[in-house]
C-alpha positions as CSV (number, residue, x, y, z in Angstrom):
1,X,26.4,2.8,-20.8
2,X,24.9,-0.5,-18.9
3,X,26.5,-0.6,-15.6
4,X,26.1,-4.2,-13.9
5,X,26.1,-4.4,-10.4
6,X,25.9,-6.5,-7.3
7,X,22.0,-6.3,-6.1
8,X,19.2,-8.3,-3.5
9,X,16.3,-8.5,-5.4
10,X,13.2,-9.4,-3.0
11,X,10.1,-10.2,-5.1
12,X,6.8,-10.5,-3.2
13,X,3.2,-11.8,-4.8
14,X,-0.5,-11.9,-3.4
15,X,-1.4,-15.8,-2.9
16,X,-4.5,-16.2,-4.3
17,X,-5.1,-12.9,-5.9
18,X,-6.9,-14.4,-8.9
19,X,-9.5,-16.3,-6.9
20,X,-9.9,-12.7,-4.9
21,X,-10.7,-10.8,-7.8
22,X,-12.6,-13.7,-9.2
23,X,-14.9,-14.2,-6.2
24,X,-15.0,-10.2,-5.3
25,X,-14.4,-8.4,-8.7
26,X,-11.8,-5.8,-9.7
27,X,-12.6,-2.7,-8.3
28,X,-12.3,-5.1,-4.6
29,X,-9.1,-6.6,-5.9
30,X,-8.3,-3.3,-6.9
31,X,-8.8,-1.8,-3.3
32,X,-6.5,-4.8,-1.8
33,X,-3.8,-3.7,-4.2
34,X,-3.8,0.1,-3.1
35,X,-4.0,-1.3,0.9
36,X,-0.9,-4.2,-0.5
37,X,1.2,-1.0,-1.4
38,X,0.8,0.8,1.6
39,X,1.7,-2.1,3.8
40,X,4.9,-2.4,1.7
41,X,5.8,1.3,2.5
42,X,5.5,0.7,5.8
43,X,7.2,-2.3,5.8
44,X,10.2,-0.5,4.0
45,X,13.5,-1.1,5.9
46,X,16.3,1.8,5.2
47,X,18.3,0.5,2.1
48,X,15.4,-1.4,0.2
49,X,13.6,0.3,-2.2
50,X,10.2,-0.5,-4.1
51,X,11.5,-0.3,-7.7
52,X,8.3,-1.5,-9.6
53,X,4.9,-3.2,-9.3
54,X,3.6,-5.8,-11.8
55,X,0.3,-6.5,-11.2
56,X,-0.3,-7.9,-7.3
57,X,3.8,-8.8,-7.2
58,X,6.0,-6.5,-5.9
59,X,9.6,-6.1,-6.8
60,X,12.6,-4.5,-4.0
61,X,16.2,-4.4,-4.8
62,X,18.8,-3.5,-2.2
63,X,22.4,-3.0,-1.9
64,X,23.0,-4.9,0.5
65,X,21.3,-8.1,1.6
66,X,20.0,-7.5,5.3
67,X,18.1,-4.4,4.5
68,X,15.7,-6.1,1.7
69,X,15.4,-9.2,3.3
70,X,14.2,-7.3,6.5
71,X,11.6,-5.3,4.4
72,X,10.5,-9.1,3.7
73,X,9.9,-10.4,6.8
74,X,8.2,-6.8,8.3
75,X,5.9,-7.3,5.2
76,X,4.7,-10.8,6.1
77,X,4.6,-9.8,9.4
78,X,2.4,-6.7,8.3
79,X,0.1,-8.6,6.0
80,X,0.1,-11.8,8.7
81,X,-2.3,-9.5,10.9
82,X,-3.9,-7.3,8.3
83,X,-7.9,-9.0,8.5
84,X,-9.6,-10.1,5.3
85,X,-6.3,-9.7,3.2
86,X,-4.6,-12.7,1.0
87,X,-1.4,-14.2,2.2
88,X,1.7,-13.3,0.0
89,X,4.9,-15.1,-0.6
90,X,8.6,-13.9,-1.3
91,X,11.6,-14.8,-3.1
92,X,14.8,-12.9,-2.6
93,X,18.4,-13.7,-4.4
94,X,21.6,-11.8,-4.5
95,X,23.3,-11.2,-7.8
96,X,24.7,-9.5,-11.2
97,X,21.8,-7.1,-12.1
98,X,22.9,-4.7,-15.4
99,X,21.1,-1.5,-15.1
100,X,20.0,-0.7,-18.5
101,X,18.7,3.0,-19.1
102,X,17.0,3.1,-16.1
103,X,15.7,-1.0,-16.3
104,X,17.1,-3.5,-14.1
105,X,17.9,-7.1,-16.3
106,X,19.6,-10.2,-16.1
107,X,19.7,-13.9,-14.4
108,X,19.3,-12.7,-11.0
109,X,15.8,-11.4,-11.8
110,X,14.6,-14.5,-13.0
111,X,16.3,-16.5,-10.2
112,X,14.3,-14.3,-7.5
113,X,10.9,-14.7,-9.4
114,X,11.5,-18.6,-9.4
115,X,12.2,-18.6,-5.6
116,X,9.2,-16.6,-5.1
117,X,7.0,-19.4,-7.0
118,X,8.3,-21.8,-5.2
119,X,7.6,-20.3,-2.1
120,X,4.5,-21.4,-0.3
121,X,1.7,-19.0,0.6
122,X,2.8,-17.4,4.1
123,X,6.7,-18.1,3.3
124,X,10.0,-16.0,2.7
125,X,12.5,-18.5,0.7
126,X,16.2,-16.7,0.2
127,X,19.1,-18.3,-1.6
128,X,22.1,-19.5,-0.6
129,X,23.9,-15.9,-0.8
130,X,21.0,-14.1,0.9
131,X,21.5,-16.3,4.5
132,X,25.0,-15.9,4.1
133,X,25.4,-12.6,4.0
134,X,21.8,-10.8,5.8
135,X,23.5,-12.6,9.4
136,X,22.9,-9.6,11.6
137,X,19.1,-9.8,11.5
138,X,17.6,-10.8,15.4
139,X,16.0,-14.1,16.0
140,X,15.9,-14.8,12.4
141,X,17.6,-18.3,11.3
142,X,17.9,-20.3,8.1
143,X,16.3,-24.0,7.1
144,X,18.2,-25.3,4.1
145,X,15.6,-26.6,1.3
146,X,18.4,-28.0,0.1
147,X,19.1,-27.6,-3.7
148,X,15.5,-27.2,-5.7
149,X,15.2,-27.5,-9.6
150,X,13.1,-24.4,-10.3
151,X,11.1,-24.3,-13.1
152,X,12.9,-23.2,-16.4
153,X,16.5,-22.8,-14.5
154,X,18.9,-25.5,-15.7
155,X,21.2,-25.8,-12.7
156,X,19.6,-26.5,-9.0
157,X,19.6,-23.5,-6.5
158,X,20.1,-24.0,-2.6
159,X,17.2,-22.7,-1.2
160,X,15.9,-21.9,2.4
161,X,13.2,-20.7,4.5
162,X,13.6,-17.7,6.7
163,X,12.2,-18.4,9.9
164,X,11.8,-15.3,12.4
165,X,10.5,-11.7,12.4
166,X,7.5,-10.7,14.1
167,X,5.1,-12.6,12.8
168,X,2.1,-14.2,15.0
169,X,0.0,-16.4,12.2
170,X,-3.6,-17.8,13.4
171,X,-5.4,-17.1,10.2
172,X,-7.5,-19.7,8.7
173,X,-7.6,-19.3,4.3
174,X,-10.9,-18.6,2.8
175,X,-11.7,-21.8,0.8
176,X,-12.9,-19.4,-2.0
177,X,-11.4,-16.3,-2.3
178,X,-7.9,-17.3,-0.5
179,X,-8.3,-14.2,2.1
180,X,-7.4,-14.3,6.0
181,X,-9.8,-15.1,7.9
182,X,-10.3,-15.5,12.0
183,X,-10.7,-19.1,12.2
184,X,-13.5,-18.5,15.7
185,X,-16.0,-16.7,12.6
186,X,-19.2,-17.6,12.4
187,X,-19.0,-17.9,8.8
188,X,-18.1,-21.4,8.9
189,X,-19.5,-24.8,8.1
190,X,-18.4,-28.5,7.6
191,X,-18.3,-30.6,5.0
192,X,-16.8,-34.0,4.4
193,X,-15.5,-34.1,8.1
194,X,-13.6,-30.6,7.1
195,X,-14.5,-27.2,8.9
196,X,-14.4,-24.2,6.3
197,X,-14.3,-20.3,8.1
198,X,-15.3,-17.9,4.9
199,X,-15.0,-13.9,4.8
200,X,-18.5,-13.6,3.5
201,X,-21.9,-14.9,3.3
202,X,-21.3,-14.7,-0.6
203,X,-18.0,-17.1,-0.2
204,X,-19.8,-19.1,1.8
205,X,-22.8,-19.3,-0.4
206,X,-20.7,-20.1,-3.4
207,X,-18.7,-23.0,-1.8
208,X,-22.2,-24.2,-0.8
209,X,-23.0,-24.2,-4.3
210,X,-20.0,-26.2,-5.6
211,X,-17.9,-27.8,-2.6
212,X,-15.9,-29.9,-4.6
213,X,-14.4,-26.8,-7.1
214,X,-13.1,-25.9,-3.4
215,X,-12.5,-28.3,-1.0
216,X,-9.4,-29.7,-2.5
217,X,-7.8,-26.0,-2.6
């Protein structure tokens, strides 16, 4: 028998994860996946759970509110110091999931993956019902985005940033393969007035080759 129920559904991708695995290969991109999954274990806040991976996004579900959206902001946090590692972005909305032998379907799914596009690399975006109801979390607060048309959802959602957790972001973005990188590396050169820090000589060699594929990213 379906059973619906009330559920936070936190979904987090890898910014950038195609240009990785197009500028390291996938047995690299596979490597960032495996270290991506043991970040989000250790980011795991009692009452979230990892309930499946597609790919480089990963998808939580929660009870309650507070619980998932504090796994969200320990994994930024996590990832926001990890070297060498692509930024992610997150998405979490609160709403009618029906549990269907064993899958989870329904509006609120699609509602969380459009919040999570919409989110810019480095970012955790909630809905209205997530920063209403996840109040008790420390120094976190809430910047309304106001209501966004997301792409393929008819009505506009009211959408906001979640600003706290212990995050300490200095990372410069690897004009070619979208990793972190220290932005003091010697890997680094100038073009057009612009200074460009890379995680490789290879990145760096390949942006020498064709600036202007890059540049603009």
């Amino acid at each position: 028998m379906d059973d619906e129920r009330q559920l936070t559904i936190m979904m987090a991708d890898l910014a950038g994860y195609t240009a990785l695995t197009e500028a390291h290969g996938s047995v690299e991109a596979a490597h960032v996946v495996a270290r991506y999954l043991a970040l989000a274990a250790d980011a795991m806040a009692p009452g979230a759970r990892l309930l499946e991976r597609i790919g480089d996004e990963l998808v939580f579900v929660g009870e309650c509110a507070t619980p998932v959206l504090d796994t969200a902001l320990r994994l930024r946090a996590l990832i926001a110091c990890t070297p060498r590692f692509p930024r992610v972005r997150i998405g979490v909305h609160t709403g009618p999931v029906v549990v269907d032998g064993g899958r989870y379907v329904g509006h609120a799914l699609n509602v969380a993956a459009r919040v999570t596009a919409h989110a810019a690399p480095g970012l955790v975006l909630c809905t209205e019902r997530v920063a209403t109801t996840a109040i008790d979390l420390p120094g976190v607060r809430y910047r309304s985005l106001g209501a966004v048309r997301l792409r393929h959802l008819v009505q506009p959602v009211v959408v906001y940033e979640v600003i706290g957790g212990a995050i300490r972001d200095t990372n410069a973005i690897d004009a070619v393969c979208r990793r972190q990188v220290d932005p003091t590396a010697d890997l680094a050169l100038t073009w057009d007035g612009r200074r460009y820090v890379f995680c490789s000589a290879a990145c760096r060699e390949t942006f020498v080759r064709r600036p202007g594929d890059y540049a603009a990213v």
